[in-house]
OpenMM code with the backbone's topology and positions (N, CA, C; nanometers):
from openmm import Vec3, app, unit

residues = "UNK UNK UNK UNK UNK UNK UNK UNK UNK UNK UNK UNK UNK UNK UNK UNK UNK UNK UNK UNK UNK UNK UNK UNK UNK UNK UNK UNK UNK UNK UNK UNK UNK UNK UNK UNK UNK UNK UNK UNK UNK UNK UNK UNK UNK UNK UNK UNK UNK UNK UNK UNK UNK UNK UNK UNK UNK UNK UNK UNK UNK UNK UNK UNK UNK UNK UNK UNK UNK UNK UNK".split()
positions = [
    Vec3(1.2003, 0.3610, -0.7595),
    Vec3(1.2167, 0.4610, -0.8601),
    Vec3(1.3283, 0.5534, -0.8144),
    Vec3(1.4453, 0.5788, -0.8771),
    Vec3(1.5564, 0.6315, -0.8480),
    Vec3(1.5454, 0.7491, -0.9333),
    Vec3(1.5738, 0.8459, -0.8611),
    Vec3(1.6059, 1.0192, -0.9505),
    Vec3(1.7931, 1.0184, -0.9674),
    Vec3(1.7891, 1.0916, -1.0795),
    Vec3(1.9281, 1.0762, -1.1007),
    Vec3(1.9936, 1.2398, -1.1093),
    Vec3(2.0613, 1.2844, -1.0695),
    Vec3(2.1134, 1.4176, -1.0224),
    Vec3(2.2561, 1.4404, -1.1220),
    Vec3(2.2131, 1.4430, -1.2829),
    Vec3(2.3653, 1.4334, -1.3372),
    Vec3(2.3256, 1.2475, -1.3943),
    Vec3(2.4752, 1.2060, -1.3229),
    Vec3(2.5241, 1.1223, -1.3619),
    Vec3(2.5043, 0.9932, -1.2054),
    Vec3(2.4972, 1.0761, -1.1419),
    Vec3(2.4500, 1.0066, -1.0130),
    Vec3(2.3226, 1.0107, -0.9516),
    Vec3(2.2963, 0.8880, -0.8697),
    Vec3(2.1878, 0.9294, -0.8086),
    Vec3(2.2006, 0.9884, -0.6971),
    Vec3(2.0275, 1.0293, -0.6637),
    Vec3(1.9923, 1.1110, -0.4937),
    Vec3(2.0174, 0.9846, -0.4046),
    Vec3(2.0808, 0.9843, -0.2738),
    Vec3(2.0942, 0.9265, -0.1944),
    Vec3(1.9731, 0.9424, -0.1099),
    Vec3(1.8707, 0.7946, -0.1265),
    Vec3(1.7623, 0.7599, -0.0812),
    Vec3(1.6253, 0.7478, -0.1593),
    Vec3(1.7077, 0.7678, -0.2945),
    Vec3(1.5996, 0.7881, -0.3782),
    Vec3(1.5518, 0.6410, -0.4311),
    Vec3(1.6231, 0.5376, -0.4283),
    Vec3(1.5936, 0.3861, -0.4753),
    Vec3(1.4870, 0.3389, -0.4107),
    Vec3(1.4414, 0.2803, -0.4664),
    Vec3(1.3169, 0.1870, -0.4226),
    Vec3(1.3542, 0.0977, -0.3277),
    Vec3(1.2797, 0.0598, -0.2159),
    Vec3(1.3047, -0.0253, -0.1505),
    Vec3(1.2357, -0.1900, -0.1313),
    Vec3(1.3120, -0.2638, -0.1162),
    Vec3(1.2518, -0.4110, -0.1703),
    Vec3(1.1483, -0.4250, -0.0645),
    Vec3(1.0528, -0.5311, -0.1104),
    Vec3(0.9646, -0.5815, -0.0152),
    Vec3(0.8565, -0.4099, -0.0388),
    Vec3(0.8589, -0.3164, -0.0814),
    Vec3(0.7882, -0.1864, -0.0096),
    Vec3(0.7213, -0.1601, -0.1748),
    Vec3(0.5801, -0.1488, -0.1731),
    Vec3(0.5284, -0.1235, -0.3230),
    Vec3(0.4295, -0.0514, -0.2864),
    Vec3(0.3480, 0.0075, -0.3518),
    Vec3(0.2467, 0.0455, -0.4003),
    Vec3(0.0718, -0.0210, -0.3506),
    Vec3(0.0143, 0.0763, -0.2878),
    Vec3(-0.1058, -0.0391, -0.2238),
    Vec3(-0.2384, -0.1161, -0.3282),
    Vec3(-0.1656, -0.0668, -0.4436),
    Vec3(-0.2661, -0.0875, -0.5726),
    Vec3(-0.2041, -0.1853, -0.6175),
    Vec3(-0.0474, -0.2064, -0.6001),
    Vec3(0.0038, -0.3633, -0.6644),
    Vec3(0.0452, -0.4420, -0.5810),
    Vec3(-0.0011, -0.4250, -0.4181),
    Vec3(-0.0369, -0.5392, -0.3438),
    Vec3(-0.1599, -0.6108, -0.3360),
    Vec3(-0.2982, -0.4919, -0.3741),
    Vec3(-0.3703, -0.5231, -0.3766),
    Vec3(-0.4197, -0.6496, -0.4556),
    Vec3(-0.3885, -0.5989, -0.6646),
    Vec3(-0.3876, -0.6824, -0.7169),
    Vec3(-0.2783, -0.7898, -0.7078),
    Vec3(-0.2037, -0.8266, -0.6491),
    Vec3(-0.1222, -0.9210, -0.5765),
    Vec3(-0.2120, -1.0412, -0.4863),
    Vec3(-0.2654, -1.0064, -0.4353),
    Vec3(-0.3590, -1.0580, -0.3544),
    Vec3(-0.4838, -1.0625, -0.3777),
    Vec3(-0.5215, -1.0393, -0.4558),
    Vec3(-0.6590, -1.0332, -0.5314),
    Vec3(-0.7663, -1.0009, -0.4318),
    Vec3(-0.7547, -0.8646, -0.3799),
    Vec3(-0.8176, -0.7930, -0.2989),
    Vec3(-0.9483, -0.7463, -0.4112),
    Vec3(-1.0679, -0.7476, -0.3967),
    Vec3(-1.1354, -0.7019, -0.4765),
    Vec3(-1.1609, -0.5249, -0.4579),
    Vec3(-1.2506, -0.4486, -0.5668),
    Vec3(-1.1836, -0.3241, -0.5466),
    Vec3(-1.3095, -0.2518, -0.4538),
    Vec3(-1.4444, -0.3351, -0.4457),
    Vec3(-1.5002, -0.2545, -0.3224),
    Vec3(-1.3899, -0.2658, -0.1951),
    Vec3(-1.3397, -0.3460, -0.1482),
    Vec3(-1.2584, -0.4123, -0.0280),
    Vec3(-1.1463, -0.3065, 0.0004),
    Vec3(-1.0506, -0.2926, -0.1852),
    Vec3(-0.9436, -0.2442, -0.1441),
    Vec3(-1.0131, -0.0750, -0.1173),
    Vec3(-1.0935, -0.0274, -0.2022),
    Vec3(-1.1723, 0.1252, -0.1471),
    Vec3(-1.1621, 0.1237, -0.0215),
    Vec3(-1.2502, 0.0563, 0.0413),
    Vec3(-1.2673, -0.0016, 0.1654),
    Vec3(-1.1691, 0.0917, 0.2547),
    Vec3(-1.0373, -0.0118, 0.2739),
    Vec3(-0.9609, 0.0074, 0.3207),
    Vec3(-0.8702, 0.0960, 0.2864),
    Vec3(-0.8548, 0.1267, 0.1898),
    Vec3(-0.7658, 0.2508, 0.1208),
    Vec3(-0.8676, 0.3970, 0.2349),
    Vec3(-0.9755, 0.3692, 0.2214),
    Vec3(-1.0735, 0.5260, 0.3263),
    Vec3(-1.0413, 0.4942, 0.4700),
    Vec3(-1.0596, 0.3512, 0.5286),
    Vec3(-1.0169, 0.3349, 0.6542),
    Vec3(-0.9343, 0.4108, 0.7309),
    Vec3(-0.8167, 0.3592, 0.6303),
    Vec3(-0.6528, 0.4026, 0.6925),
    Vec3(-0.6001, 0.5462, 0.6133),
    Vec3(-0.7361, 0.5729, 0.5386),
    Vec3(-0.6529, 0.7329, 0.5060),
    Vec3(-0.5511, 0.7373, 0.3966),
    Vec3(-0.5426, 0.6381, 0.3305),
    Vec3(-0.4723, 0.6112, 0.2499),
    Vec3(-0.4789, 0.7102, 0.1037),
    Vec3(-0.3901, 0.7388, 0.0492),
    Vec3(-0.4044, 0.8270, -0.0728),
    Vec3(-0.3674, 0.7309, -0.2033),
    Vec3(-0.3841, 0.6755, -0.3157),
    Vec3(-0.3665, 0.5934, -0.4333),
    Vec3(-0.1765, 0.5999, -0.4675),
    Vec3(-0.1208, 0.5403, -0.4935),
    Vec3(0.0224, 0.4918, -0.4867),
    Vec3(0.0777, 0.5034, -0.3549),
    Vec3(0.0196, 0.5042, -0.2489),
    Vec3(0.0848, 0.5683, -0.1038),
    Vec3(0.1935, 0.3505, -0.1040),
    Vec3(0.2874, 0.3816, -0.0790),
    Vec3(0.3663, 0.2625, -0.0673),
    Vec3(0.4540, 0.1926, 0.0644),
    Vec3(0.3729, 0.0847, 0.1083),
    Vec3(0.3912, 0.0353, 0.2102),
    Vec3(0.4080, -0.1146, 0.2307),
    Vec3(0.4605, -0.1779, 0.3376),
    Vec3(0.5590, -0.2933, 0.3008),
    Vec3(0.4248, -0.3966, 0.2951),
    Vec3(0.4378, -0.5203, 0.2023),
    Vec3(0.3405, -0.6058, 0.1925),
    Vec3(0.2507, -0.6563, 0.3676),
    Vec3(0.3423, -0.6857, 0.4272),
    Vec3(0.2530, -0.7120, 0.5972),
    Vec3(0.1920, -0.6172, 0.6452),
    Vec3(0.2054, -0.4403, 0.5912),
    Vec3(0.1081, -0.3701, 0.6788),
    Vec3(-0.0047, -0.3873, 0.6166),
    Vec3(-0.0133, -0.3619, 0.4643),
    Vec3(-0.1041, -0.3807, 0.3764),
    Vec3(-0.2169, -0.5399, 0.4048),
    Vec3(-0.1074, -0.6025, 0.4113),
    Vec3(-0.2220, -0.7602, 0.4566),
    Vec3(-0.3162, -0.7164, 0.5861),
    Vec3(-0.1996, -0.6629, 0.7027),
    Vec3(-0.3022, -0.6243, 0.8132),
    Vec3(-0.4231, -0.5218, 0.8103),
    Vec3(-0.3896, -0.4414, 0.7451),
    Vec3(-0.4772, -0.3175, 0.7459),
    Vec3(-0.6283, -0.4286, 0.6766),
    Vec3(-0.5801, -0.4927, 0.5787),
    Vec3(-0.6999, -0.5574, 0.4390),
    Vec3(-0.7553, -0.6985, 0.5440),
    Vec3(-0.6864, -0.7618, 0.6532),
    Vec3(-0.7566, -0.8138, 0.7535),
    Vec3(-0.8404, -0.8061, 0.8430),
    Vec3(-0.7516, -0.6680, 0.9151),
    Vec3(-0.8160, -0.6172, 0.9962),
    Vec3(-0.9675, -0.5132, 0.9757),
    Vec3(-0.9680, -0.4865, 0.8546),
    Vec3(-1.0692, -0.4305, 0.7754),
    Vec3(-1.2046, -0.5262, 0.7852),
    Vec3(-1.1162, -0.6533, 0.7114),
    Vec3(-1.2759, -0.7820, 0.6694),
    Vec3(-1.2544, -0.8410, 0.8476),
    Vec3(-1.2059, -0.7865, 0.9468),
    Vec3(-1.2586, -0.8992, 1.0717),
    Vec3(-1.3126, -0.7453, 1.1664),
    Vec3(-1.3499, -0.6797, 1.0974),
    Vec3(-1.3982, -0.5615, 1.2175),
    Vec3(-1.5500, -0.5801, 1.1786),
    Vec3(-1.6001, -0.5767, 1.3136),
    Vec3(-1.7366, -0.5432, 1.3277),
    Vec3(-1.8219, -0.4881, 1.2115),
    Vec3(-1.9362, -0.5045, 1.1520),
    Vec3(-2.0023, -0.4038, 1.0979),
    Vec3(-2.0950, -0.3043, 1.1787),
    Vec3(-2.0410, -0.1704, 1.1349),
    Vec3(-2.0844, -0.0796, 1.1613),
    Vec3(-1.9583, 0.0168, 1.2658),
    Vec3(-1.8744, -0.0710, 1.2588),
    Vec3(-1.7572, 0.0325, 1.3222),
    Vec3(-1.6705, -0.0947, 1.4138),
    Vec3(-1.6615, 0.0085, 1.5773),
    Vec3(-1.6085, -0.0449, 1.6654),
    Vec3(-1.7199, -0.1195, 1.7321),
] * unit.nanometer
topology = app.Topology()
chain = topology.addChain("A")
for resn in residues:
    res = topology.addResidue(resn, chain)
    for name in ("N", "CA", "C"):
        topology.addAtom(name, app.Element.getBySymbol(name[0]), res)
C-alpha cells in the first residue's frame, strides 16, 4: 500500500513482495481460526500486523509442535 505525497510517492511506503498480512497467510494456508487465534496470542500479534510468509509458517508450526500446556 503506497501513500502518495502530491504527485509522488513516500519513499518506503510500497508494499513489499513476499510480506502480507497474517490474516491472508493464514487463509492462504488454510490455517483454521481457533489455530490462527492461537498463534496470533502466542506471538503477540495484533490483526493486519504483516510479516514475510516463512515467519508466519514457523510461528503456525511451532505453535501445533509445542507441548500442551506450555514449555
Amino acid at each position: 500500500m503506497s501513500r502518495k505525497n502530491g504527485n509522488r510517492e513516500e519513499p518506503g511506503a510500497a508494499e513489499v513482495p513476499g510480506i502480507r498480512a497474517i490474516e491472508e497467510h493464514a487463509k492462504a494456508a488454510g490455517v483454521s481460526a481457533p489455530v490462527f487465534a492461537a498463534v496470533k496470542r502466542a506471538r503477540g500479534r495484533a490483526a493486519g500486523k504483516k510479516v514475510e510468509k516463512g515467519e508466519f509458517e514457523k510461528a503456525v508450526n511451532g505453535f501445533l509442535s509445542a507441548p500442551i500446556g506450555g514449555v
